[in-house]
N, C-alpha and C positions, 0 to 999 in steps of 0.2 A: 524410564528411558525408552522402552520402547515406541510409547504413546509420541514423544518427542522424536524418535527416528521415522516413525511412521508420517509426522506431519511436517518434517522437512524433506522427506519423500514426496510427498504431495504436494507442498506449495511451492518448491524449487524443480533445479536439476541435481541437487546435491543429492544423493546416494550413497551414504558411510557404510550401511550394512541396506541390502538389497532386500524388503519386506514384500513380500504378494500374498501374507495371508492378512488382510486386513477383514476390520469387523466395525459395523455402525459405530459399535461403544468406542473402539481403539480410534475412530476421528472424534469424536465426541469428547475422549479426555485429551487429545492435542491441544483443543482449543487455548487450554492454558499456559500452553508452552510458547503460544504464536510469537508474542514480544521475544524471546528466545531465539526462535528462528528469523525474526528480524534481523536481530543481533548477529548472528552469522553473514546475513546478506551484507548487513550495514557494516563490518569487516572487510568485507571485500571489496566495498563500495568505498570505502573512506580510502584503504590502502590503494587503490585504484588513483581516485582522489590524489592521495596525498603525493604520487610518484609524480602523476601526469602535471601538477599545478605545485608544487614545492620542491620536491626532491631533483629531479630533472632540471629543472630550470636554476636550482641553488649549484648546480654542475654546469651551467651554462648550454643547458640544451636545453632549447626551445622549441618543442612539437608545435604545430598550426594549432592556435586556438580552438579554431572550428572544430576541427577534426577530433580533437580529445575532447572537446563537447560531448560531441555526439557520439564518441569511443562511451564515456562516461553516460549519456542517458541512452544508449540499446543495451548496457553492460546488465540491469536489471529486468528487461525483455529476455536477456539470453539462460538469463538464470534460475526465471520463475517461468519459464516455456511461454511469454506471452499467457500465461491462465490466468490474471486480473484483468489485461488488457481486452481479453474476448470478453470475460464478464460485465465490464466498464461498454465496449460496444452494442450488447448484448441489452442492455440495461438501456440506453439512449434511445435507442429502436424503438424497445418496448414502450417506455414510459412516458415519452413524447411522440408515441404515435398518434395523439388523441383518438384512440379504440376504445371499445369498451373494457373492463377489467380482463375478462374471457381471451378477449382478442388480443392484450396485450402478452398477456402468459404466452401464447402461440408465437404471437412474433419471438419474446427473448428465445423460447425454446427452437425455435430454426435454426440450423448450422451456418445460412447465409447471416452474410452481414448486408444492412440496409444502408441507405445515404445517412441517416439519422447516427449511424453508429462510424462510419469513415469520416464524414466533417468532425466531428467532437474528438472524434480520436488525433484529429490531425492537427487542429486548434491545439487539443491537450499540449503533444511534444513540442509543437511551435512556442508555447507560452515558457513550456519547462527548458526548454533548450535559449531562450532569450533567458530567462531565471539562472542556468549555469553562468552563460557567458556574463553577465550581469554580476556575477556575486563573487566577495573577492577570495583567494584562496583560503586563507586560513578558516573561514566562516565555510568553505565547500567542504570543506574535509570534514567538519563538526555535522555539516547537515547530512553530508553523504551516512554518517552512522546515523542518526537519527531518523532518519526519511523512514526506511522499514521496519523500524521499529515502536513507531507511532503507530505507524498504517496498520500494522497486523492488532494492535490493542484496539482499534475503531475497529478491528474486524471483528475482534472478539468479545467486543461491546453490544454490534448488531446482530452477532448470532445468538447470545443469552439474553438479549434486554428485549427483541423484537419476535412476534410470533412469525413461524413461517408460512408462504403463501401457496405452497402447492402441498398436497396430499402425500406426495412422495418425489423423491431426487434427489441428489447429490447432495446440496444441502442440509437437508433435514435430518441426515445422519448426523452432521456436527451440533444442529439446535438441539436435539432430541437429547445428547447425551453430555451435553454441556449444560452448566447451572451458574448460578452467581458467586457460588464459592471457586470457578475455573475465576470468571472475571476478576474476583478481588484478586487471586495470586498470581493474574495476567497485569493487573494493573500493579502491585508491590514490586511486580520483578520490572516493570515499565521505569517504577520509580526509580530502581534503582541502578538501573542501566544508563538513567540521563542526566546520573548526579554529578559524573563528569565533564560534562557539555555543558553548562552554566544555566544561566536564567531566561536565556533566547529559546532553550529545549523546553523548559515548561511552559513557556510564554504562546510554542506549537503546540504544546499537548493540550491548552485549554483551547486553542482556536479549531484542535480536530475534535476536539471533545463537542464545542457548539455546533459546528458545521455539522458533525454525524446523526446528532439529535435531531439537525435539521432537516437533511435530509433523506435520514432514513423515516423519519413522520411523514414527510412529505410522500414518501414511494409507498406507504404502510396505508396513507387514507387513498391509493390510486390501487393498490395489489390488495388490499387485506392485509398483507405481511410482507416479507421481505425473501428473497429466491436467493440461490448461488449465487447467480449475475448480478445479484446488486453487493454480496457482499464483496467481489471482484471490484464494484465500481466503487463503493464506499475505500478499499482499500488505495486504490488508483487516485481518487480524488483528493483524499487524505494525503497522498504525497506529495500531490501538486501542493497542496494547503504549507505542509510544513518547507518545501521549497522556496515559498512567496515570502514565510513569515524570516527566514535564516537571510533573502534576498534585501529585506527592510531592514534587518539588522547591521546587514554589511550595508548598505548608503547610509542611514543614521551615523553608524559609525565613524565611514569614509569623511562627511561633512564633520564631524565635531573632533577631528584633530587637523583640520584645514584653517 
């Protein structure tokens, strides 16, 4: 319980009981909890969801589309203090700066953000925010849970499957003390949280499963390994992924009872 309160401390602003004595190992054995702490996000996400895009409107109140859009995608910026979103920026900068390995590490670890990391970031919400408006409710509310709870299993995939790429930081306290026995029971409690969302949720879990493979090899033969900031960006990207895929299911769908 602890390990689990300490790393919903860390990756949100949720705060159940207030931890400040942490320790390498006590992030190290959260890692298996991540999918858990999705799980809470993706509660609040759905319930969010489900007010603003069913409940409300079965009451004949109709909020501006727009608006609960983007109510609904900053509501997970508000929640996880933007800490993916700097790693995902952080990560753009670095990996597409064509520098050398050396010079890349320097760049993500700057406080500033570069152009490399504000276009991509900005792209990102523009594509996710067309994905909300885009997808139809009942399919929003399903992904709204699932969205975090994918993402944090790619997180916890990249930190036990991939070596890490600097010497010491923030990260390396979670590689270090995480193993592949966190992953399998990150991945069991994944399964089992998405057994109520139907076959659209495994259909995302194997597409963030590809894509993470993807490109965490990809930043693994440019870094040597893998930093914070990429598993912030793996986490970020991966939501985008299961957004697109819940997006395709809702038109598939809409078309085949037309």
């Amino acid at each position: 319980m602890r390990a689990f309160l300490i790393g919903l401390q860390f990756l949100t602003r949720i705060a159940v009981v207030h931890q400040d004595n942490w320790t390498m190992e006590d992030f190290g054995r959260s890692v298996k909890f991540f999918p858990l702490i999705g799980a809470v996000l993706g509660a609040v996400y759905a319930a969010a969801a489900w007010l603003f895009f069913i409940f409300l409107p079965a009451q004949d109140i109709f909020l501006p589309l727009h608006f609960t859009s983007v109510c609904l995608l900053i509501l997970p910026i508000l929640l996880t203090g933007g800490l993916h979103c700097d790693g995902f920026m952080d990560t753009m900068d670095g990996v597409f700066s064509g520098r050398s390995r050396e010079r890349m590490l320097e760049i993500m670890k700057d406080s500033r953000v570069g152009s490399n990391g504000v276009f991509s970031f900005v792209i990102l919400l523009l594509f996710e925010w067309a994905m909300l408006l885009d997808t139809a409710p009942y399919f929003l509310v399903s992904a709204a849970f699932v969205v975090p709870v994918i993402a944090r299993l790619m997180m916890a995939a990249a930190i036990t499957l991939y070596p890490y790429a600097r010497p010491e930081g923030m990260g390396k306290a979670f590689a270090e003390f995480a193993n592949r026995r966190s992953l399998l029971f990150a991945a069991l409690t994944t399964l089992l949280l998405l057994l109520p969302w139907g076959k659209l949720a495994f259909i995302a879990l194997l597409l963030c499963s590809g894509f993470t493979a993807f490109f965490a090899h990809y930043v693994e033969k440019r870094l040597g390994g893998l930093t914070g900031d990429v598993y912030g960006a793996i986490t970020t990207l991966n939501e985008a992924v299961v957004w697109f895929t819940f997006l395709l299911g809702s038109v598939i769908f809409t078309y085949s009872i037309r």
